[in-house]
C-alpha positions in Angstrom: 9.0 23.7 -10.4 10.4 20.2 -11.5 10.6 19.3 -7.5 7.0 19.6 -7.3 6.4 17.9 -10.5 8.2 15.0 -9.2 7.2 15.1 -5.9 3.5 14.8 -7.8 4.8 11.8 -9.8 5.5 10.3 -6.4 2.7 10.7 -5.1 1.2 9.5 -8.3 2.7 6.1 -8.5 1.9 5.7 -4.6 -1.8 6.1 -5.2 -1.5 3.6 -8.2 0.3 1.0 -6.1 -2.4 1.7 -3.3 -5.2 1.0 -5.8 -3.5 -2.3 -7.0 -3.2 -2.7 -3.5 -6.8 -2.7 -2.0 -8.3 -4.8 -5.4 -8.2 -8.5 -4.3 -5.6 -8.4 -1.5 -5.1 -12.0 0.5 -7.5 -10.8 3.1 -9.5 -7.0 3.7 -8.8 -7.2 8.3 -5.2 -8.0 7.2 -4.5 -5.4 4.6 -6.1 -2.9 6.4 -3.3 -3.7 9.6 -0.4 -3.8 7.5 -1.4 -0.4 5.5 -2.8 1.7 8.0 0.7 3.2 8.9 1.6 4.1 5.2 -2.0 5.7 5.0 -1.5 7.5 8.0 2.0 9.0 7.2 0.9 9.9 4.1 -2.0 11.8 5.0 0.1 13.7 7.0 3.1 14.3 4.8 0.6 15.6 2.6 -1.4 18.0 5.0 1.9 19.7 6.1 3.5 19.7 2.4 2.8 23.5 2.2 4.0 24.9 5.7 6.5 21.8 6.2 8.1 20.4 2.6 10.4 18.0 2.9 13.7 17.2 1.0 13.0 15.5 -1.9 15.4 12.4 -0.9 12.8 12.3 2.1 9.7 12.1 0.2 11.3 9.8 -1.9 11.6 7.7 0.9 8.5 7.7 2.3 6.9 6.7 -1.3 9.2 3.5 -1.0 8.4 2.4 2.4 4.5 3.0 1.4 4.9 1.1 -1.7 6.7 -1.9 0.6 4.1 -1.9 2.7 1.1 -1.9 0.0 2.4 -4.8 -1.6 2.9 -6.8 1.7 -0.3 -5.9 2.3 -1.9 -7.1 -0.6 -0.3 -10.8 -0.5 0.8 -10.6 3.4 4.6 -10.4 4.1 4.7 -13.9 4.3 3.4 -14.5 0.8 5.4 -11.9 -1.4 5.8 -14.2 -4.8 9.2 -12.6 -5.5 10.5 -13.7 -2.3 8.7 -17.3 -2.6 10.7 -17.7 -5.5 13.9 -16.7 -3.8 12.6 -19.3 -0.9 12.3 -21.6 -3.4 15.4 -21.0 -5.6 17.6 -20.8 -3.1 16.0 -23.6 -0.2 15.8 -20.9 2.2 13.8 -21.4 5.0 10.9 -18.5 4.9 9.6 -15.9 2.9 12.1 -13.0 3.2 9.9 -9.8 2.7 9.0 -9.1 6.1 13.2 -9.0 6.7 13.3 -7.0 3.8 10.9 -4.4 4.7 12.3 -3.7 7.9 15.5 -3.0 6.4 14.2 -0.6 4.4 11.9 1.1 7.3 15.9 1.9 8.6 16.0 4.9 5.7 13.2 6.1 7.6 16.1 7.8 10.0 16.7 10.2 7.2 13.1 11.7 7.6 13.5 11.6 11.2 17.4 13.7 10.5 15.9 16.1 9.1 12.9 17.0 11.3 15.9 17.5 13.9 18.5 19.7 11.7 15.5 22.0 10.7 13.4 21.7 14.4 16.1 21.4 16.9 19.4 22.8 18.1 21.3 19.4 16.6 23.2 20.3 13.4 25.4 17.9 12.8 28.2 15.4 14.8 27.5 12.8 17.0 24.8 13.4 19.3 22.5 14.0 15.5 23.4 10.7 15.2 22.7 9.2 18.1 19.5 10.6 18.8 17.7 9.8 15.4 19.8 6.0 15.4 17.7 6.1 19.1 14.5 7.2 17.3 14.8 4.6 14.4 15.1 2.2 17.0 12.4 3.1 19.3 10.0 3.3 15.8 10.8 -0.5 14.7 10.4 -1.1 18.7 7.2 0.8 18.7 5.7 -1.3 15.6 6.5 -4.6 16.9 4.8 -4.0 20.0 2.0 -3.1 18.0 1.9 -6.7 16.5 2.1 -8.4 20.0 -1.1 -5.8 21.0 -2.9 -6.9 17.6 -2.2 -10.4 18.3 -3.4 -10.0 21.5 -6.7 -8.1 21.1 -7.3 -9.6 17.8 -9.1 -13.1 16.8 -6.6 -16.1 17.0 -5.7 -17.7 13.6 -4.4 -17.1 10.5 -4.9 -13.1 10.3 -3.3 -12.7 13.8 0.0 -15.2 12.4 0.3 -13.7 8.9 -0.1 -9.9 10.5 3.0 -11.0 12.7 4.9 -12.6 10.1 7.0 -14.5 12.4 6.7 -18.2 10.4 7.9 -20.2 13.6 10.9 -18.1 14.2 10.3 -17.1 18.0 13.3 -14.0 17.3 11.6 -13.0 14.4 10.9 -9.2 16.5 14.4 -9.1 18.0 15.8 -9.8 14.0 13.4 -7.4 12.6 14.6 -4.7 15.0 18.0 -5.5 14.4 17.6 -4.9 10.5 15.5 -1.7 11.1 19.0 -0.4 13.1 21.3 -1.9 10.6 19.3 -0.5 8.1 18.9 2.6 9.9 23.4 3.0 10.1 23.8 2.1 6.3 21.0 4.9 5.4 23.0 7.0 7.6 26.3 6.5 6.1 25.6 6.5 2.2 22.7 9.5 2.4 23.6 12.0 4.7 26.1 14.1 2.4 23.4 13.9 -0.4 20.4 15.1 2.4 23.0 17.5 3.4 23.0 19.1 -0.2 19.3 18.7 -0.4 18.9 20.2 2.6 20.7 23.3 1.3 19.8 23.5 -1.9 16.2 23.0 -1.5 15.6 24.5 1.6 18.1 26.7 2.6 19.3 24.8 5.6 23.1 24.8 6.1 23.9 21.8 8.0 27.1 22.2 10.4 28.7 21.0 13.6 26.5 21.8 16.7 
């Protein structure tokens, strides 16, 4: 019973961060790019919350990474005023969010951990590992080729360059899929004996050596 009331206060402070979101946002074409994937994920999380519930650490996650991308949404990644201010404070050379937010998309390896332990032979050792690190990866692969397709098809100019968030760094997809793996290890190493515990305690799934 209190899982599901906080699972609703989730949800809660995700609509309320959505709302902010959409009211005034730099630009409607751009918002609606950088959303789109936090909409969809949450429509589905929430359409399978009955015959598929996730761990609580899981949906935990997901309301961050949705919350991330609402507010880079609303001001573009490249124009986050938290991160201006570090730009500014510090004389670093761009806006930071966008390198931010793909760090944080690398927690998204615990969601994809547990779809596996509960929908596939892999329990637990290295090939677990392995496969979701190679699913993490392939996900912040995935999304940057969706920006070069978007700046391709899209109208030239300022939407297509704030939607790719690259600010003149020509390895800004190579460093943001580097952050999405490192992000994706450290998620791995401090979480997994917590979502183990979840897992069990929650759910019911013991998670042990394949």
């Amino acid at each position: 019973m209190k899982r599901n009331i906080f699972h609703l206060l989730l949800l809660l402070l995700v609509i309320t961060v959505f709302i902010w979101s959409v009211i005034k946002p730099a630009g409607y074409l751009i918002w609606t790019m950088e959303v789109l994937p936090a909409i969809v994920t949450i429509i589905i999380v929430l359409a399978l919350y009955n015959k598929f519930r996730l761990t609580t650490l899981s949906y935990f996650i997901i309301a961050i990474l949705s919350i991330t991308m609402f507010i880079g949404g609303h001001y573009t990644y490249s124009e986050v005023p938290l991160f201006n201010w570090l730009k500014e404070s510090f004389d670093l050379n761009r806006n930071h969010y966008d390198r931010f937010g793909h760090f944080l998309k690398g927690m998204y390896v615990i969601v994809i951990r547990e779809i596996f332990i509960r929908k596939s032979p892999l329990k637990k050792g290295s090939w677990l590992i392995s496969v979701v690190l190679s699913f993490s990866l392939a996900i912040g692969a995935l999304y940057e080729i969706i920006e070069w397709l978007g700046s391709k098809i899209g109208e030239s100019g300022k939407t297509t360059e704030e939607f790719l968030g690259a600010q003149g760094d020509i390895w800004d997809a190579q460093w943001d899929m580097a952050l999405t793996f490192v992000g994706s290890i450290l998620s791995l190493f401090l979480l997994s004996k917590l979502h183990n515990r979840l897992l069990k305690k929650q759910l019911g799934v013991k998670v042990t050596k394949e």
